[in-house]
Structures are given as structure tokens and as C-alpha cells.
Backbone atoms as SQL, in Angstrom:
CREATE TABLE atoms (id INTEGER PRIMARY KEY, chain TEXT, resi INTEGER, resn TEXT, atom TEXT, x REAL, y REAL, z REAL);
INSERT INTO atoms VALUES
  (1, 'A', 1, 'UNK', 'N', 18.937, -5.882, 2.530),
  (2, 'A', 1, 'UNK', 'CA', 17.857, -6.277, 3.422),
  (3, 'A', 1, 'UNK', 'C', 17.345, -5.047, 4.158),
  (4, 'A', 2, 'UNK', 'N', 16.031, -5.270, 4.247),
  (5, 'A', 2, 'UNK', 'CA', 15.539, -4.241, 5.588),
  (6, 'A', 2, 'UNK', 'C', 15.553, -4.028, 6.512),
  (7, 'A', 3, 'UNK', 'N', 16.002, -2.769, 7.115),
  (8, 'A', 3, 'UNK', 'CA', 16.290, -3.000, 8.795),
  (9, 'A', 3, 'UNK', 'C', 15.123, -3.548, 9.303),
  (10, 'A', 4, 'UNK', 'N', 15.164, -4.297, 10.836),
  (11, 'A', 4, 'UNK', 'CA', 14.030, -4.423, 11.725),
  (12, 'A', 4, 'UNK', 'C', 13.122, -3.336, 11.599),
  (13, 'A', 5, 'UNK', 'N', 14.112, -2.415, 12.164),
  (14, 'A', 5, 'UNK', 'CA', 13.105, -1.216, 12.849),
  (15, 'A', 5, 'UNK', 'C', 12.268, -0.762, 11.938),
  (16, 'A', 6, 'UNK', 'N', 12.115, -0.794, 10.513),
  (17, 'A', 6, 'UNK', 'CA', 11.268, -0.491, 9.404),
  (18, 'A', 6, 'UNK', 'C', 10.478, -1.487, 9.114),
  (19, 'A', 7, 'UNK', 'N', 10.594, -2.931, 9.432),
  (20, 'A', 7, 'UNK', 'CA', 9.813, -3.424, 9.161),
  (21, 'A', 7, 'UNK', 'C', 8.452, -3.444, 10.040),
  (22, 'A', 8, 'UNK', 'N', 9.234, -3.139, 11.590),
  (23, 'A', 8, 'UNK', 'CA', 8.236, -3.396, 12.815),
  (24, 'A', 8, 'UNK', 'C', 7.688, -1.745, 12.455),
  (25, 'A', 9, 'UNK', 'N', 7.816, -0.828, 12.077),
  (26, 'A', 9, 'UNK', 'CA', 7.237, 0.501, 11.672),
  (27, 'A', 9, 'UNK', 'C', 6.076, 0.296, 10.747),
  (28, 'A', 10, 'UNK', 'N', 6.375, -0.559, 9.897),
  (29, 'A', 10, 'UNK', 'CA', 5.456, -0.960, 8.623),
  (30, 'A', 10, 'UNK', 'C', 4.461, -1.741, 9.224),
  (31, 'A', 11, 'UNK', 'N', 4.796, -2.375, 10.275),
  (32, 'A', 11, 'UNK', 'CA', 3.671, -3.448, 11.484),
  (33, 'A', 11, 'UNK', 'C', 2.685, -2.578, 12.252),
  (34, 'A', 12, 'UNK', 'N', 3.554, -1.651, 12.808),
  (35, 'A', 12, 'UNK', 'CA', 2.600, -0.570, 13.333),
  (36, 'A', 12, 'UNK', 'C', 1.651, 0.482, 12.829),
  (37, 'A', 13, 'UNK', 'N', 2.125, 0.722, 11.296),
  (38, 'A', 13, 'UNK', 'CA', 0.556, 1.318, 10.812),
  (39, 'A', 13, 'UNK', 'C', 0.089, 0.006, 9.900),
  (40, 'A', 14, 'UNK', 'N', 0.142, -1.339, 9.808),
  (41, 'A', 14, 'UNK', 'CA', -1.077, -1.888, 8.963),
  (42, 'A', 14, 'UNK', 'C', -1.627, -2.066, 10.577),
  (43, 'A', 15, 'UNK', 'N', -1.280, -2.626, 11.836),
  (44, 'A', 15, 'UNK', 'CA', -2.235, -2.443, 12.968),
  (45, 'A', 15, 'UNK', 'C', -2.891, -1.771, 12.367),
  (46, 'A', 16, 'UNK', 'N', -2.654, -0.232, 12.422),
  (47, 'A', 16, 'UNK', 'CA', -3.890, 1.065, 12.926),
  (48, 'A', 16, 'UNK', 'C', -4.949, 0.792, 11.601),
  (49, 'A', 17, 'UNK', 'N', -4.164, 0.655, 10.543),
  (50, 'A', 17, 'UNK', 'CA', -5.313, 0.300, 9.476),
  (51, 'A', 17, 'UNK', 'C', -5.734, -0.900, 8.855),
  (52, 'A', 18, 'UNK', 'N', -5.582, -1.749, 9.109),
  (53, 'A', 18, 'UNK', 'CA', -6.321, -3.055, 8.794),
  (54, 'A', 18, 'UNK', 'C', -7.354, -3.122, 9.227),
  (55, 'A', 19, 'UNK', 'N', -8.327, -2.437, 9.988),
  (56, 'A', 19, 'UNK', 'CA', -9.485, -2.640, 10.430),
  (57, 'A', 19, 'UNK', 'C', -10.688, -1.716, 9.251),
  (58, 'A', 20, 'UNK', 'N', -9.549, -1.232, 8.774),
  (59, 'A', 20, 'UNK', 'CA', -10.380, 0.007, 7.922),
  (60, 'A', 20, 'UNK', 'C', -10.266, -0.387, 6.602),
  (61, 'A', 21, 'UNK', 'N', -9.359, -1.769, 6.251),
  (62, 'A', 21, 'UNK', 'CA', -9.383, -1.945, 4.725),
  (63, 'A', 21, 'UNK', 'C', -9.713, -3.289, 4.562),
  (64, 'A', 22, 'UNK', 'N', -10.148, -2.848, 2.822),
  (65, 'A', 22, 'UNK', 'CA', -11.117, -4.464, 2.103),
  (66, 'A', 22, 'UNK', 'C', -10.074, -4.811, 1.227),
  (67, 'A', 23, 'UNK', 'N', -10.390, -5.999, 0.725),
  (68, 'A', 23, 'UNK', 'CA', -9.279, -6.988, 0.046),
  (69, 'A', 23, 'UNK', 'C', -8.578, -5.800, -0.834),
  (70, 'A', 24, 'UNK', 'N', -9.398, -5.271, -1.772),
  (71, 'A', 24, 'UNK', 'CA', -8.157, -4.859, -2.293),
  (72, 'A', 24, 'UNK', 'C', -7.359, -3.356, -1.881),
  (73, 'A', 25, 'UNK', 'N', -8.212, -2.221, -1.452),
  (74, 'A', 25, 'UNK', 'CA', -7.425, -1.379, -0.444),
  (75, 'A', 25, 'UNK', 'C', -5.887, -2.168, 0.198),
  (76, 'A', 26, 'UNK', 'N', -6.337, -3.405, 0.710),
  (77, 'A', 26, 'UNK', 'CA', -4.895, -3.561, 1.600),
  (78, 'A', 26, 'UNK', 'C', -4.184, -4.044, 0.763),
  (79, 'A', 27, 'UNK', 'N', -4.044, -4.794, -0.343),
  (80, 'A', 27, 'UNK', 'CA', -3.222, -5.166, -1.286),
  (81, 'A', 27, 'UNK', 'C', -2.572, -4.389, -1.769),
  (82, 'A', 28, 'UNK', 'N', -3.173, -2.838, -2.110),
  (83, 'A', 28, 'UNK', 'CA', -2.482, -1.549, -3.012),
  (84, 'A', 28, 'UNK', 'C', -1.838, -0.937, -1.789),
  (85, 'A', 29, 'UNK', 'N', -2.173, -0.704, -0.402),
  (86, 'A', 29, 'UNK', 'CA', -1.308, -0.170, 0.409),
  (87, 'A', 29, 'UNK', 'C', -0.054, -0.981, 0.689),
  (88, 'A', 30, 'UNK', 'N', -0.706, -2.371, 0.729),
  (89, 'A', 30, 'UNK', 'CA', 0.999, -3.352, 0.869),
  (90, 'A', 30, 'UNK', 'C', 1.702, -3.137, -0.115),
  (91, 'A', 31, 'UNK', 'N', 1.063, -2.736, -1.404),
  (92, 'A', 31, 'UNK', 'CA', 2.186, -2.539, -2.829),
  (93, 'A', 31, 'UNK', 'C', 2.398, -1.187, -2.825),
  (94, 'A', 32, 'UNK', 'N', 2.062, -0.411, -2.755),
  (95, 'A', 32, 'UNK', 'CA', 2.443, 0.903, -2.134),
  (96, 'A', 32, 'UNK', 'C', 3.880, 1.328, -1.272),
  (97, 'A', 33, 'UNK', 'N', 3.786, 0.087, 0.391),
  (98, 'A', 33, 'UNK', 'CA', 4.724, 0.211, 1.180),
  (99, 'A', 33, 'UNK', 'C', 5.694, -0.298, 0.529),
  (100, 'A', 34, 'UNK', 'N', 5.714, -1.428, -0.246),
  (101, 'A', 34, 'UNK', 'CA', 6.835, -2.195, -1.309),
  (102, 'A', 34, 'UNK', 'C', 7.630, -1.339, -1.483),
  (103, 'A', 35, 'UNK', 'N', 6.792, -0.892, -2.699),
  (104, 'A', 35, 'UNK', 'CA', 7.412, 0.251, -3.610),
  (105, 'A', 35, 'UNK', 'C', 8.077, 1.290, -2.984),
  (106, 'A', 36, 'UNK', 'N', 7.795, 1.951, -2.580),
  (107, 'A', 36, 'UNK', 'CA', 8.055, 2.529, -1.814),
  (108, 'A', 36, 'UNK', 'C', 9.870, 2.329, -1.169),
  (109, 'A', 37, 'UNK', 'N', 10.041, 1.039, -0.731),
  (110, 'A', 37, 'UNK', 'CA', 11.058, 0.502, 0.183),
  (111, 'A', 37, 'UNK', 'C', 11.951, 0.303, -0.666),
  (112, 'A', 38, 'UNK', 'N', 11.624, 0.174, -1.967),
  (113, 'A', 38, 'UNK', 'CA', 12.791, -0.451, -2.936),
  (114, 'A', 38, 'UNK', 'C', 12.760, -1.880, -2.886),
  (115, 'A', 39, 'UNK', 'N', 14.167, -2.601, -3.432),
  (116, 'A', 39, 'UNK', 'CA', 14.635, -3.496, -3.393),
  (117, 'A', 39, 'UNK', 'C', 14.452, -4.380, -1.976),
  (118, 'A', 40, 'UNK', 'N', 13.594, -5.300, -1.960),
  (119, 'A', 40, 'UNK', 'CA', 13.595, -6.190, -0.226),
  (120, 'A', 40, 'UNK', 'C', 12.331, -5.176, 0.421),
  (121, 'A', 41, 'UNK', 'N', 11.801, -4.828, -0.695),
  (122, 'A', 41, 'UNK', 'CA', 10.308, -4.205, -0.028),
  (123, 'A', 41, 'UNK', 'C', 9.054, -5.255, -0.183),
  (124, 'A', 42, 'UNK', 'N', 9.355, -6.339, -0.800),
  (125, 'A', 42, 'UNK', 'CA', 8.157, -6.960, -1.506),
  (126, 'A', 42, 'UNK', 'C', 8.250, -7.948, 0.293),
  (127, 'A', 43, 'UNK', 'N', 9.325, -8.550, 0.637),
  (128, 'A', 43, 'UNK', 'CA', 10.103, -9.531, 1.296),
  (129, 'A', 43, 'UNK', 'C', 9.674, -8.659, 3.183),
  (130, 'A', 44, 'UNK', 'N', 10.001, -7.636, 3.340),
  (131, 'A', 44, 'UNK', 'CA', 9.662, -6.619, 4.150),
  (132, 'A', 44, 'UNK', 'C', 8.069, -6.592, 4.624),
  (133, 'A', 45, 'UNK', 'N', 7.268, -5.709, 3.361),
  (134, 'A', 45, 'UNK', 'CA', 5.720, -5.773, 4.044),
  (135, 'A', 45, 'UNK', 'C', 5.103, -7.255, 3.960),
  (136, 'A', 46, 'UNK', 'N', 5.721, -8.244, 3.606),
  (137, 'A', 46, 'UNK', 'CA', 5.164, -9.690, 3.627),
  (138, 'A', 46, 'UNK', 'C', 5.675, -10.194, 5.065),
  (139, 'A', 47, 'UNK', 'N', 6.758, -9.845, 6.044),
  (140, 'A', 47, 'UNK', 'CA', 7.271, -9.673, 7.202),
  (141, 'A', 47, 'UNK', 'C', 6.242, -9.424, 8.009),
  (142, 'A', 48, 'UNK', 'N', 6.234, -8.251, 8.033),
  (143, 'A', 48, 'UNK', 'CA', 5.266, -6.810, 9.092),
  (144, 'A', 48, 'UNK', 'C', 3.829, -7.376, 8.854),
  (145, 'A', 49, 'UNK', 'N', 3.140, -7.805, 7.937),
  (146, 'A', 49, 'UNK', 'CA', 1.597, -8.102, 7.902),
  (147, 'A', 49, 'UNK', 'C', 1.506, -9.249, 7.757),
  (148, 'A', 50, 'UNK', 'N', 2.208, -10.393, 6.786),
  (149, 'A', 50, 'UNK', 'CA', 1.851, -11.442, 6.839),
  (150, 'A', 50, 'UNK', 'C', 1.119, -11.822, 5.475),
  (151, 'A', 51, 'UNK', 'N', 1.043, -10.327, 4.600),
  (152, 'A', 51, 'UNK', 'CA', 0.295, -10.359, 3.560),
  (153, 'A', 51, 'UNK', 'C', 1.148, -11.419, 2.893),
  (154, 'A', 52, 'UNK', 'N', 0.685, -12.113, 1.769),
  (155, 'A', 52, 'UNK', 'CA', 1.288, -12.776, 1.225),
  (156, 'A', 52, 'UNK', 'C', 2.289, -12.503, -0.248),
  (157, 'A', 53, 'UNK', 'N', 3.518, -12.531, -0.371),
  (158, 'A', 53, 'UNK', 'CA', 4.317, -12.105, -1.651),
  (159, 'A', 53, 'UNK', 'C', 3.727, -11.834, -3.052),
  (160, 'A', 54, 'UNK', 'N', 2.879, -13.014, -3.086),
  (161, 'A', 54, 'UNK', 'CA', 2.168, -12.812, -4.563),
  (162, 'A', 54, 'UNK', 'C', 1.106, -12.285, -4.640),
  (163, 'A', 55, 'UNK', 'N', 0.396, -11.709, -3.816),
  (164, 'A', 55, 'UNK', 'CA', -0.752, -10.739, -3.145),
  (165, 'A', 55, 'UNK', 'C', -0.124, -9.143, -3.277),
  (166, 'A', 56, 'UNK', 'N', 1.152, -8.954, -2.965),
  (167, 'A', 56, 'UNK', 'CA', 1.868, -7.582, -2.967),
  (168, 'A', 56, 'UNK', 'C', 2.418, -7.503, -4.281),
  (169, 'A', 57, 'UNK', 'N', 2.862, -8.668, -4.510),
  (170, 'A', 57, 'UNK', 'CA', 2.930, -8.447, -6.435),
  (171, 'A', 57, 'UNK', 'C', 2.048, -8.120, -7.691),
  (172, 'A', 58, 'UNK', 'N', 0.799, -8.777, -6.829),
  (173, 'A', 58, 'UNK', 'CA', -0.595, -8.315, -7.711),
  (174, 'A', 58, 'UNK', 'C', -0.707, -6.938, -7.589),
  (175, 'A', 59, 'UNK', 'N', -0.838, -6.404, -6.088),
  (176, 'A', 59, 'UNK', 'CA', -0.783, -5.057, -5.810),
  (177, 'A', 59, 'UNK', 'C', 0.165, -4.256, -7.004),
  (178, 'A', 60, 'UNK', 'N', 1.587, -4.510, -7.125),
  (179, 'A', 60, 'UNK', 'CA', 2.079, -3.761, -7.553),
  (180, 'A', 60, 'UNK', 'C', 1.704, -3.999, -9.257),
  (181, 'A', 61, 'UNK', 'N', 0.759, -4.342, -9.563),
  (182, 'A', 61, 'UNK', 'CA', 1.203, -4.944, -11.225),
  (183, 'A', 61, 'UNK', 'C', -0.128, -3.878, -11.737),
  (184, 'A', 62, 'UNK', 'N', -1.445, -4.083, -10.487),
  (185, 'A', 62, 'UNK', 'CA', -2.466, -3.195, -10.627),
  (186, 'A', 62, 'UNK', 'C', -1.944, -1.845, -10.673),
  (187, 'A', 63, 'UNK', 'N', -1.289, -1.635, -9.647),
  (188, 'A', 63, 'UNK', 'CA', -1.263, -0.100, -9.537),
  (189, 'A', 63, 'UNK', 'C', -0.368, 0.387, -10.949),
  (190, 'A', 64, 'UNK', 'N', 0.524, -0.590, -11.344),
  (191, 'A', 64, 'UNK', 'CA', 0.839, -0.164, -12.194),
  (192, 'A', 64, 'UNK', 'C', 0.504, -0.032, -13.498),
  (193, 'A', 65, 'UNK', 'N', -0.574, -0.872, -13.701),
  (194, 'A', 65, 'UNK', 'CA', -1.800, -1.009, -14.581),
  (195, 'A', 65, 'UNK', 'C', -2.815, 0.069, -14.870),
  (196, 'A', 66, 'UNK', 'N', -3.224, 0.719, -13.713),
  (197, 'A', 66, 'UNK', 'CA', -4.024, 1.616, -13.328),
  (198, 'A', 66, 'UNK', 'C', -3.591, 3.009, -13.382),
  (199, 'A', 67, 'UNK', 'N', -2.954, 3.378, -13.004),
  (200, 'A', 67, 'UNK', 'CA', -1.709, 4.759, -13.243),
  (201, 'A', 67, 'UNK', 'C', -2.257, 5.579, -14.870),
  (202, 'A', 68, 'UNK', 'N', -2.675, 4.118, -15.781),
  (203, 'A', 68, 'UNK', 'CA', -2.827, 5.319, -17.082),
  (204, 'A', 68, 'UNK', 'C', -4.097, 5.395, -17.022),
  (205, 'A', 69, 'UNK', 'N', -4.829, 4.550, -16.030),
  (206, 'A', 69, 'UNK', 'CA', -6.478, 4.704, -16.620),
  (207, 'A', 69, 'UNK', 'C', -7.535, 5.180, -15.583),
  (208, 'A', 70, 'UNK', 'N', -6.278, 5.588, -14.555),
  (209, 'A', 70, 'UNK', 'CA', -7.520, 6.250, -13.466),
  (210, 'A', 70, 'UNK', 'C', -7.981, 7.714, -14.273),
  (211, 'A', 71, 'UNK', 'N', -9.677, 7.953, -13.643),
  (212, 'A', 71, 'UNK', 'CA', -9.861, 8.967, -14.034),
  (213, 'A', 71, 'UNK', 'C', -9.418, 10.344, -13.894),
  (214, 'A', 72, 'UNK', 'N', -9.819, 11.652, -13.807),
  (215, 'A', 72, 'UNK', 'CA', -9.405, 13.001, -13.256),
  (216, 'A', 72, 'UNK', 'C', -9.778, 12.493, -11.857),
  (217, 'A', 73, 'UNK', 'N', -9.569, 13.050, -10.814),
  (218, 'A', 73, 'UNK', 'CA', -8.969, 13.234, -9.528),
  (219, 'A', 73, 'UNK', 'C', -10.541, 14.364, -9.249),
  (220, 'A', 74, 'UNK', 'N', -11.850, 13.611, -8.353),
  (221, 'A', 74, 'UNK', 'CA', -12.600, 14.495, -7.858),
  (222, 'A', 74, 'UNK', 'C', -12.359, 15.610, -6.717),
  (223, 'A', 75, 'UNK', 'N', -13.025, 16.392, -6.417),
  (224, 'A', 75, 'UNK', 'CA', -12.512, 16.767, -5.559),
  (225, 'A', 75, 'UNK', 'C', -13.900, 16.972, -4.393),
  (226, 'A', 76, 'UNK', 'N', -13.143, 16.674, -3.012),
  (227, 'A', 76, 'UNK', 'CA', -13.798, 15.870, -1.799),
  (228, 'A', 76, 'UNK', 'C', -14.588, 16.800, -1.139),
  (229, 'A', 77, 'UNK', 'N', -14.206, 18.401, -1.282),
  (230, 'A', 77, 'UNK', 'CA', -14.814, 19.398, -0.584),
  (231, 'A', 77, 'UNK', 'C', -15.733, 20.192, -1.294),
  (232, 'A', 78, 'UNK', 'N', -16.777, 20.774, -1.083),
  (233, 'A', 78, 'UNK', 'CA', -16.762, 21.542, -2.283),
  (234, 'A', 78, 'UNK', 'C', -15.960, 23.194, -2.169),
  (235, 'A', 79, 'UNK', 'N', -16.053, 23.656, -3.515),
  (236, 'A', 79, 'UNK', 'CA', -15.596, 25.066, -3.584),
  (237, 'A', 79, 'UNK', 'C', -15.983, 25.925, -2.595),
  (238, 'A', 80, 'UNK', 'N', -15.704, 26.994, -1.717),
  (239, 'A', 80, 'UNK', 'CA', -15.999, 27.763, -1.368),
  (240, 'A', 80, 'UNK', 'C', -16.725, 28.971, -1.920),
  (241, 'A', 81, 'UNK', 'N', -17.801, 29.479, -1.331),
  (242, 'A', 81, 'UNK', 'CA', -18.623, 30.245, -2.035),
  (243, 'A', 81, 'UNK', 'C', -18.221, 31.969, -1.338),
  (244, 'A', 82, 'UNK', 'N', -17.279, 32.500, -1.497),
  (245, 'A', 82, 'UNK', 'CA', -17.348, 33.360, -0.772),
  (246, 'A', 82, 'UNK', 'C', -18.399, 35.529, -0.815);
């Protein structure tokens, strides 16, 4: 099982970011924190947010779906011109 104190940790940043994410953003971050936790991670961020189990399972089935078919990786800045 998960300690408290990690779960109420996992409570305190979907606070700061739930205002900033759409359905599926928060699904891949809840499957994200899962994963992340291991074993009693699925059980954990369904604790702390309230997201629902089979919502964090979708999360994790996408991301793991996605892993072979995301594209190259843009990049956000441009080059420096020096």
C-alpha cells in the first residue's frame, strides 16, 4: 500500500494543476503518477484526485500505445543565431 503522505503529495500537485488540464492531459498525468508509484499506484492517484480507476487505466494503456507512434520530439525554442 501507499503511504498517506504520498498520496496527500500526489493531492497537492493535481490541486496546482487541474486548472490547467483537459480530459485527456489529466488522464496521462494520472497514468503517469500510477506508473510511476508501482504496484498500488493505480489505487493511490484514484485516492488523491478522485480520478476514476478505469480512467487511469485508459491513461496507462494510451501511453502505452503511443510510446511507438509519437512523432520526433519538436523543439520549443528556436536555435540560437550567434
Amino acid at each position: 500500500m501507499i503511504p498517506d503522505s504520498v498520496v496527500k503529495q500526489i493531492e497537492e500537485k493535481y490541486d496546482q494543476l487541474s486548472p490547467y488540464l483537459n480530459e485527456r492531459s489529466r488522464r496521462l498525468w494520472a497514468a503517469t503518477e500510477a506508473r510511476a508509484l508501482g504496484f498500488g499506484g493505480i489505487l493511490a492517484v484514484h485516492r488523491a484526485t478522485g480520478i476514476s480507476q478505469n480512467t487511469i487505466r485508459a491513461g496507462l494503456k494510451e501511453l502505452e500505445r503511443e510510446a511507438d507512434d509519437l512523432p520526433p520530439m519538436e523543439r520549443i525554442r528556436q536555435v540560437a543565431m550567434h
